[in-house]
N, C-alpha and C positions, 0 to 999 in steps of 0.2 A: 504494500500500500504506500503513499505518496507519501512524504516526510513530514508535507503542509496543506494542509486542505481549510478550506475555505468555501460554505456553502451559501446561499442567494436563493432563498422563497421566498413564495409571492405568487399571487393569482395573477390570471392576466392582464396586461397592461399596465403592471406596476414600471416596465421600463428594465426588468429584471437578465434579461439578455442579454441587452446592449452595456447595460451598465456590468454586470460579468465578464463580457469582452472586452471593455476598458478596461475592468481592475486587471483584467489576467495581464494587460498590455502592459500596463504601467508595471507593474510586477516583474514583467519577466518570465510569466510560468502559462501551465497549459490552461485552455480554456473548454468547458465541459458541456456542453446543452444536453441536458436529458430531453427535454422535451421532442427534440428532433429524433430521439429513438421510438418513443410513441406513435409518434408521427410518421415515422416510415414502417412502423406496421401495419396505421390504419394507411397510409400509400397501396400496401401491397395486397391485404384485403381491398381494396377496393378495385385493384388490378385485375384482381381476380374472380370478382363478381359473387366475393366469400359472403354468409351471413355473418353480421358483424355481431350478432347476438348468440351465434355458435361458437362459442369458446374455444372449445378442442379444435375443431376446424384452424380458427385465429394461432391455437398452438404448436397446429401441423406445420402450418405455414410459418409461422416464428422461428423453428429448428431446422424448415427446410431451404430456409432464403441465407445467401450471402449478404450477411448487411457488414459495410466496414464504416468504420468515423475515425475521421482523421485533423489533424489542425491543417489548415491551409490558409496564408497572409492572414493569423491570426483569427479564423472563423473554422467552425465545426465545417466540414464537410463529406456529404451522406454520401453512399452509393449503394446501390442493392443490384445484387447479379451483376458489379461491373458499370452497371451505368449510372451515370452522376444525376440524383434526385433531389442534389441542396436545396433550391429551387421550387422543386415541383411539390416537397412536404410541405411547404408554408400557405398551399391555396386555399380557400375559404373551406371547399369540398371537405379537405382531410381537416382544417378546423375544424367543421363543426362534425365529424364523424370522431375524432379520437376519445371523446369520452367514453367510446365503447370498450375501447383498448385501456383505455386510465383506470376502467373501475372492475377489471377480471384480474380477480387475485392471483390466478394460476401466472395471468400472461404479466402483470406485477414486479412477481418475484424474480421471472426469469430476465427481463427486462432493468429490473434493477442489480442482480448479477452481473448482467451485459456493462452495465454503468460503472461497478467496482473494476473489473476487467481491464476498462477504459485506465480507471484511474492508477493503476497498478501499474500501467507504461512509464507513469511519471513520475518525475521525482516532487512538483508541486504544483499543483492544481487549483482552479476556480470552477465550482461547478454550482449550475443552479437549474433552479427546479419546483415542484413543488411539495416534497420529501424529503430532500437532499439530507435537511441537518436531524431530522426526525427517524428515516428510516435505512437509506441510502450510504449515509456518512452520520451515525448516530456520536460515533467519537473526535468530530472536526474540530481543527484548532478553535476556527470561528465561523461562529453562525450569524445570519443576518436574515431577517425575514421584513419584506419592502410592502408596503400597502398605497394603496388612496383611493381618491374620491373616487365612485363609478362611472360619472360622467366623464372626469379629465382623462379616465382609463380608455373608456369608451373614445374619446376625442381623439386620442396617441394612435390608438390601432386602426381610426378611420384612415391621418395622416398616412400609419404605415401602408395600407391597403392602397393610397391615390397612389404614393410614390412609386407601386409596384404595376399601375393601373388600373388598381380592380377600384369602382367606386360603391359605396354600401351607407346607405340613411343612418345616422348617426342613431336612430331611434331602433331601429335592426341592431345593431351591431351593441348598442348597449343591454336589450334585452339579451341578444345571446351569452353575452359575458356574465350577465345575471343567473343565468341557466347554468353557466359551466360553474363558476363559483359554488352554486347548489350543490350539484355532481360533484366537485371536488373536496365541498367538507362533510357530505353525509358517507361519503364511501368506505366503507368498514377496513378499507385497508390501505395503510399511506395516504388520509386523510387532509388535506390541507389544513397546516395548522403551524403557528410558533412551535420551535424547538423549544422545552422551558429553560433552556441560557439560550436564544437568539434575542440580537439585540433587532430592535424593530423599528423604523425606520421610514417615515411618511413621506412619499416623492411627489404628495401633490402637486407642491408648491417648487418643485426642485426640476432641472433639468439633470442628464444623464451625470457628467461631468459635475456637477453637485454634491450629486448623490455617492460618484466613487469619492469627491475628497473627506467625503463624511466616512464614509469606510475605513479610509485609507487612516484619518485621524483614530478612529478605535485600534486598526491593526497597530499603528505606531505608538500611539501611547501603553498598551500591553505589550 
């Protein structure tokens, strides 16, 4: 396992990514997305034209795909079967399908396995998520768990969505982050929730760069 780990929760749209990719940058060390492993599951279920509510099926195909992640100029990058899917896991489509994948304990486990794996290449790591410091990395140096308002969350992911082309009613796209947040604290297993030591950390009002030097102030003063 890594020497320094450093986990980053948060539901969606806290900025919890980006600001991950900055600290690793600043640091020096590798940078981790769990979420992208989810997310190229539900890729591949949907590839596949799997039932996304037949588990075993989701866990055929979890042990039978080549998925590799790798850093590349500082960003995760996905591939399944060889072909580079970094890209194509962030569509709306696999948003709003990966809660199928998020709340099967079976597929969970093995998925967070997959995550330890990752981190065990390096010798120190940022990784975030929404388990990271809870279920993932229960022993991390430090934990940090990122919140805010649902509207301003709502606002960041519509921006991300223009930037990328896709455009989505701010009124859509807040309801659904309402739904997932549901999904992701009732679920019996890796839960959305504070590590009870993460320090926690409101980016309402904060841009990305803000928000790591706030980080960066706790890792330094410990």
């Amino acid at each position: 396992m890594a020497e320094l780990i450093i986990t980053i929760d948060g539901p969606a749209g806290v900025g919890k990514s980006t600001v991950a990719q900055l600290l690793a940058k600043r640091l020096g060390v590798a940078f981790l997305d769990t979420g992208a492993t989810y997310r190229a599951l539900t890729l591949v279920a949907m590839q596949n034209k799997a039932d996304l509510t037949d588990k075993e099926r989701l866990l055929q195909l979890l042990r039978n795909t080549d998925f590799q992640f790798t850093i590349a100029n500082d960003q995760m990058k996905v591939t399944i079967d060889g072909a580079d899917v970094t890209d194509e896991i962030r569509s709306p489509a696999v948003t709003a399908n990966v809660r199928h994948i998020a709340e099967a304990p079976k597929l969970r486990r093995e998925l967070v396995q997959m995550q330890r794996s990752f981190a065990e290449k390096y010798e120190r790591i940022v990784t975030e998520g929404r388990d990271q410091g809870t279920v993932a990395f229960p022993d991390a140096d430090f934990k940090f768990f990122l919140t805010a308002d649902l509207t301003e969350r709502a606002r960041r992911r519509q921006k991300q969505l223009a930037e990328n082309g896709k455009g989505l009613e701010l009124e859509k796209i807040q309801a659904e982050i309402a739904k997932r947040d549901a999904s992701d604290e009732q679920r019996t297993i890796g839960p959305l929730t504070p590590a009870a030591d993460a320090i926690i950390i409101d980016t309402t009002d904060l841009d990305a760069e803000g928000v790591v030097e706030e980080v960066l102030g706790y890792i330094k003063n410990k």
